[in-house]
Backbone as a chain_set.jsonl record, in Angstrom:
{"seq": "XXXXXXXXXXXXXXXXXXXXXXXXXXXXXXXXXXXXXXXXXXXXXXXXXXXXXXXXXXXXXXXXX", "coords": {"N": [[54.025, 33.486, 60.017], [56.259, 34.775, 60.007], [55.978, 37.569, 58.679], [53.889, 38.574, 60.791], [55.509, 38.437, 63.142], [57.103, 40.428, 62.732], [55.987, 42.554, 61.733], [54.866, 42.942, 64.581], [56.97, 43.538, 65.739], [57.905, 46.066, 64.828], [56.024, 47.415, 65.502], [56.041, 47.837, 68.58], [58.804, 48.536, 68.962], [58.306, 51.244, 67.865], [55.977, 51.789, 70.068], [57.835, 52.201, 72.135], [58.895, 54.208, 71.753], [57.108, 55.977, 72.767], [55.716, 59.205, 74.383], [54.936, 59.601, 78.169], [52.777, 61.245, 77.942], [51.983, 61.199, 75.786], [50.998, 58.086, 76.165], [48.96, 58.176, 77.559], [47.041, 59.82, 76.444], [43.579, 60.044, 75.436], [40.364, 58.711, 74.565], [37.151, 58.653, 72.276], [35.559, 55.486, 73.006], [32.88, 53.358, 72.081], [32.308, 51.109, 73.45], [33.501, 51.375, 76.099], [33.609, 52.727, 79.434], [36.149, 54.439, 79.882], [38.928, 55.068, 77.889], [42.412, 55.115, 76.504], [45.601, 55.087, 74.853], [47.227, 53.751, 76.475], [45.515, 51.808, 77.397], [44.533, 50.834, 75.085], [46.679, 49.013, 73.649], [47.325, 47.659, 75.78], [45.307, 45.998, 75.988], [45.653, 44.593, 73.37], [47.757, 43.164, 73.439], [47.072, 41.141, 75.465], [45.199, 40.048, 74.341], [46.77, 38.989, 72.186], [48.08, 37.487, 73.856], [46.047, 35.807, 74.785], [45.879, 33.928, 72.081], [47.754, 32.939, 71.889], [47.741, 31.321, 73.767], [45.58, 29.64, 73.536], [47.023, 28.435, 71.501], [48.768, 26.918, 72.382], [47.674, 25.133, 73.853], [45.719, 23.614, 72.65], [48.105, 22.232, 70.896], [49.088, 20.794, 73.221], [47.311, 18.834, 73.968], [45.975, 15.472, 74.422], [44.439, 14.261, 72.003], [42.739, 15.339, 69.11], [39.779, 16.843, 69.24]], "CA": [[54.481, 33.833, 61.34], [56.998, 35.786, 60.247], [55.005, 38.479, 58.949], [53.667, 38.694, 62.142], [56.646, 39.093, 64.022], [57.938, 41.548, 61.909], [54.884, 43.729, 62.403], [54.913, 43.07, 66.07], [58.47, 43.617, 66.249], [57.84, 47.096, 64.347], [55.035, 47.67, 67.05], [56.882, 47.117, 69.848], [60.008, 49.789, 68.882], [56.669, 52.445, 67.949], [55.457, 51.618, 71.204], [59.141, 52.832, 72.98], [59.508, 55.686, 72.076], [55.942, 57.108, 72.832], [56.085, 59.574, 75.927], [54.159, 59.397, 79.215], [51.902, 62.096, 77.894], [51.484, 59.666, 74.603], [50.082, 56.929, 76.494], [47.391, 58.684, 78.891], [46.043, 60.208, 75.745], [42.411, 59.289, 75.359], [40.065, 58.656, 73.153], [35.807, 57.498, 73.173], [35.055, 53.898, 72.567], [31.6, 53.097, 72.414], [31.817, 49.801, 74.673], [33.894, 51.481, 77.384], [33.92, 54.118, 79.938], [37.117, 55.485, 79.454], [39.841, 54.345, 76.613], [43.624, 55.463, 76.441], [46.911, 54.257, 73.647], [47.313, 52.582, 77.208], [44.247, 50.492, 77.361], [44.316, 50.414, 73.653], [47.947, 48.692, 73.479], [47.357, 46.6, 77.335], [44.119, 44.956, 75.19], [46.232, 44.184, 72.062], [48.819, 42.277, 74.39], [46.516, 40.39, 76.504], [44.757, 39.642, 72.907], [47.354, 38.27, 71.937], [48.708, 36.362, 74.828], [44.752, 34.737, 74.832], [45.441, 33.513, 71.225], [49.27, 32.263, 72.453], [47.622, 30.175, 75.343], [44.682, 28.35, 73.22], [47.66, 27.75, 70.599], [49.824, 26.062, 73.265], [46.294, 24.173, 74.939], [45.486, 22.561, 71.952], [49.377, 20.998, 71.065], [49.284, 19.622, 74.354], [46.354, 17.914, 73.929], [46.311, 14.133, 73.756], [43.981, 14.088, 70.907], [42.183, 16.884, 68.621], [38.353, 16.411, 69.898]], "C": [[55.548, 34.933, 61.277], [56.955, 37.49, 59.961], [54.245, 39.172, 60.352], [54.411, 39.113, 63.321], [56.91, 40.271, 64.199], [57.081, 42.549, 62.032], [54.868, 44.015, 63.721], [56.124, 43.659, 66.72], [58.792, 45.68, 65.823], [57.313, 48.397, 65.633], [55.686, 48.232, 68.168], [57.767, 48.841, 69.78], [59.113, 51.38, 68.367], [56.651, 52.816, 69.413], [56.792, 52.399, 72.27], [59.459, 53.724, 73.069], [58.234, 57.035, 72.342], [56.411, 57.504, 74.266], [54.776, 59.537, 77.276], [53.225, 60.265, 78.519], [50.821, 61.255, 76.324], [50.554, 58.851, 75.195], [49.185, 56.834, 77.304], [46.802, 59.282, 77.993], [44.723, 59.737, 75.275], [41.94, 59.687, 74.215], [38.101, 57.726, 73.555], [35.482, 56.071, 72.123], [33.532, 53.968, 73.327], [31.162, 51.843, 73.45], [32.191, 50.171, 76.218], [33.822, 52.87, 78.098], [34.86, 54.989, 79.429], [38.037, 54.75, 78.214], [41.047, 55.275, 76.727], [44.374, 54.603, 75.189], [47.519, 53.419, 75.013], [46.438, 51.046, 77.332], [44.454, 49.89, 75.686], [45.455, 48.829, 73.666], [47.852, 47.471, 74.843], [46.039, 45.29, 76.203], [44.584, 44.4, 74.398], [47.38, 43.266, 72.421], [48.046, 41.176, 75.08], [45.596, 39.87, 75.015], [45.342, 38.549, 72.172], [48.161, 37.22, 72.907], [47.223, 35.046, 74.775], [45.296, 33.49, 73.575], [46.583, 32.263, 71.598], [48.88, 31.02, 73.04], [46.838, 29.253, 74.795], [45.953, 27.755, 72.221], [48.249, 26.509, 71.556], [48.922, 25.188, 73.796], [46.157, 23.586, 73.943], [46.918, 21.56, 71.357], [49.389, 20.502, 71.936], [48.432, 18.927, 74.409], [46.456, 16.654, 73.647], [45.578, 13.838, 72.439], [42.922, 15.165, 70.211], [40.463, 16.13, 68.854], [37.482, 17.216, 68.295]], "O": [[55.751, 35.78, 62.147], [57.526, 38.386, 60.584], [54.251, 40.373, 60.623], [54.077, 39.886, 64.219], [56.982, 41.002, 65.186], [57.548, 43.576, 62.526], [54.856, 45.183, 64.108], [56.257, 44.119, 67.854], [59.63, 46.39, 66.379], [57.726, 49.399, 66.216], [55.59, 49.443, 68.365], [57.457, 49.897, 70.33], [59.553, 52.49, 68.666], [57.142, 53.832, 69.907], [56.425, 53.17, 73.156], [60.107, 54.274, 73.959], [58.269, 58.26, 72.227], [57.064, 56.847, 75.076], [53.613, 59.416, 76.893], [52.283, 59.473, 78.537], [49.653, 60.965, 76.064], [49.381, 58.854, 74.822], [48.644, 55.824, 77.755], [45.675, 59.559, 78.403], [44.87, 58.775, 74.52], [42.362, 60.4, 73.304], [37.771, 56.868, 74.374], [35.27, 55.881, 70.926], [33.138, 54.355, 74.427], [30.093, 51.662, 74.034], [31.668, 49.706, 77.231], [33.946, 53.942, 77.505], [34.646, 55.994, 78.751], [37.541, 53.749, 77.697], [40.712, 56.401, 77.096], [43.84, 53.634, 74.651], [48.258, 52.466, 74.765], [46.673, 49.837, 77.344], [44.496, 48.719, 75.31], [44.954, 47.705, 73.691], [48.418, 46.392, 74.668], [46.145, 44.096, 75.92], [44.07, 43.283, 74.343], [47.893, 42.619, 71.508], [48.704, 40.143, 75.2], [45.603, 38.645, 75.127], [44.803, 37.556, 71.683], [48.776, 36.24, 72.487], [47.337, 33.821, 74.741], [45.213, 32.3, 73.882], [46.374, 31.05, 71.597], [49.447, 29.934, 72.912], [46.988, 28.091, 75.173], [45.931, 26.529, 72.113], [48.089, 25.313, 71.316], [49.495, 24.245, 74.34], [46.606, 22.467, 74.19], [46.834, 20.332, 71.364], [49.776, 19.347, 71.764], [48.736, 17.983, 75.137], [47.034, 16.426, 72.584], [46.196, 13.072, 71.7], [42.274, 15.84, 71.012], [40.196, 14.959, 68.585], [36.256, 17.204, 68.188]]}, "num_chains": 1, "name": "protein.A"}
């Protein structure tokens, strides 16, 4: 986990100092219409919030099925 952080935490201070012109830069992905270091970076958040939410759904569980 802390590996993880520590990458994310790396991420993160990357991610701050890119400029508006940074994060409308595109780019083609074969699954989607359009693609941006916005979309890229919004997907990689919401990616990880998914993984966050089954972690937290299965501890609350009364019993592992």
């Amino acid at each position: 986990m802390e590996h993880f952080s520590s990458d994310r935490r790396r991420l993160v201070e990357r991610l701050h100092s890119l400029s508006a012109e940074d994060w409308q830069r595109t780019a083609e992905h074969e699954e989607y219409t359009h693609y941006s270091v916005f979309i890229m970076f919004r997907h990689l958040a919401m990616h990880d919030m998914f993984h966050a939410y089954r972690i937290e759904e299965l501890l609350l569980k009364n019993d592992w099925e």
